[in-house]
C-alpha positions in Angstrom: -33.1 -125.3 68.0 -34.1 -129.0 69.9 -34.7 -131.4 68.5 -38.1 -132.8 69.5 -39.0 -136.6 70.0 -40.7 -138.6 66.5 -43.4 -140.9 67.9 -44.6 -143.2 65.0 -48.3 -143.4 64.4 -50.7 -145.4 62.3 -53.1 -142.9 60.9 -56.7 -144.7 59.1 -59.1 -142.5 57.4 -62.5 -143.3 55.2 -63.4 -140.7 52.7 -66.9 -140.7 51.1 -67.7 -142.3 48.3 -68.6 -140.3 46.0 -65.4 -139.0 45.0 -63.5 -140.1 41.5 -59.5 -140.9 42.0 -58.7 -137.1 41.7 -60.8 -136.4 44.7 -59.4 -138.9 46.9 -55.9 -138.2 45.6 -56.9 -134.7 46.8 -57.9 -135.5 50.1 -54.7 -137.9 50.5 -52.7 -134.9 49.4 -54.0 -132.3 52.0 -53.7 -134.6 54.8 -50.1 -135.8 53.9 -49.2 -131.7 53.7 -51.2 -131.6 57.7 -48.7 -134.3 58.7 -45.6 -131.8 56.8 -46.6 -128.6 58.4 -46.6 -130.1 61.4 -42.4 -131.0 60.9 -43.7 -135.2 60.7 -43.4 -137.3 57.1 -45.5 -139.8 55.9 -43.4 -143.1 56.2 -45.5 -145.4 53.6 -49.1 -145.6 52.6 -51.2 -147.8 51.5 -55.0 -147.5 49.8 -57.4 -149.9 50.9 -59.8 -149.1 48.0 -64.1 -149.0 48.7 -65.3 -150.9 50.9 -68.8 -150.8 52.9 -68.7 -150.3 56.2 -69.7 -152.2 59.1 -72.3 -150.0 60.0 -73.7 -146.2 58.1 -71.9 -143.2 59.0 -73.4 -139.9 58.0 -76.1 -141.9 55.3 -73.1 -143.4 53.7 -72.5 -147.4 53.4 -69.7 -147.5 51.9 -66.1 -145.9 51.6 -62.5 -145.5 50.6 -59.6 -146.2 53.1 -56.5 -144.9 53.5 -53.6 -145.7 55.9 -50.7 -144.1 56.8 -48.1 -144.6 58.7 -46.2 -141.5 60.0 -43.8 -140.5 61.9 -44.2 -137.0 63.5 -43.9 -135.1 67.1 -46.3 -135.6 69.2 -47.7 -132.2 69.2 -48.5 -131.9 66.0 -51.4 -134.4 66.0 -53.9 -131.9 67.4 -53.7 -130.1 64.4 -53.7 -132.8 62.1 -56.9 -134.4 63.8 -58.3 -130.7 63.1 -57.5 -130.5 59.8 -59.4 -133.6 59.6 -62.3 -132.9 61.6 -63.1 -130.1 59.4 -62.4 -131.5 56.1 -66.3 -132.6 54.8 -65.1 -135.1 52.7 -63.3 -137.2 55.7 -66.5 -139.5 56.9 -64.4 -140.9 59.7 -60.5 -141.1 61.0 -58.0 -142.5 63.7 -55.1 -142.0 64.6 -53.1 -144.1 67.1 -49.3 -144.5 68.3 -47.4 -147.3 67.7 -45.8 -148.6 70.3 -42.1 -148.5 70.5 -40.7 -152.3 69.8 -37.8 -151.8 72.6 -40.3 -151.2 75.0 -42.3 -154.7 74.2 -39.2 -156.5 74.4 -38.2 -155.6 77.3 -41.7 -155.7 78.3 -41.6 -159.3 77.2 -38.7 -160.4 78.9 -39.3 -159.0 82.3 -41.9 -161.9 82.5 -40.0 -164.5 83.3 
């Protein structure tokens, strides 16, 4: 077997509001096990709580956050964003990669 390349990743996700702290928990634990079948781990996470949103998404004003930061090959996040997309009580997520901090600094000191 190879060993593939980890790419870390900041994944944010808003869940609807209507759901008690065994429903998000629920949500939280079907995404971390997305990012587990797809050979990444969740690295830390953190739960922003309810807050409204800057602007209504599907008639909702407000929602709960949750971000992640994983660590996971990079062809794994198709299927994770699809878990996602299909999940009905996922209002609205994103997931970007973090860039690697050996490339900024040398990034940074080729400027000179």
């Amino acid at each position: 077997m190879s060993e593939q390349a980890m790419n870390s990743y900041e994944l944010i996700y808003i869940i609807q509001p209507k759901l008690d702290e065994d429903g998000i928990n629920s949500v939280n634990e079907r995404v971390t096990q997305a990012i587990a079948g797809q050979e990444g781990q969740v690295v830390s996470t953190e739960k922003w709580g309810q807050r409204k949103l800057a602007y209504p998404i599907q008639n909702h004003f407000m929602g709960n956050y949750i971000l992640h930061n994983v660590e996971m090959p990079p062809n794994g996040v198709t299927e994770v964003e699809r878990v996602m997309r299909l999940h009905e009580d996922i209002i609205r997520f994103l997931m970007i990669r973090k860039e690697d901090e050996v490339q900024t600094e040398t990034e940074e000191g080729g400027e000179e």
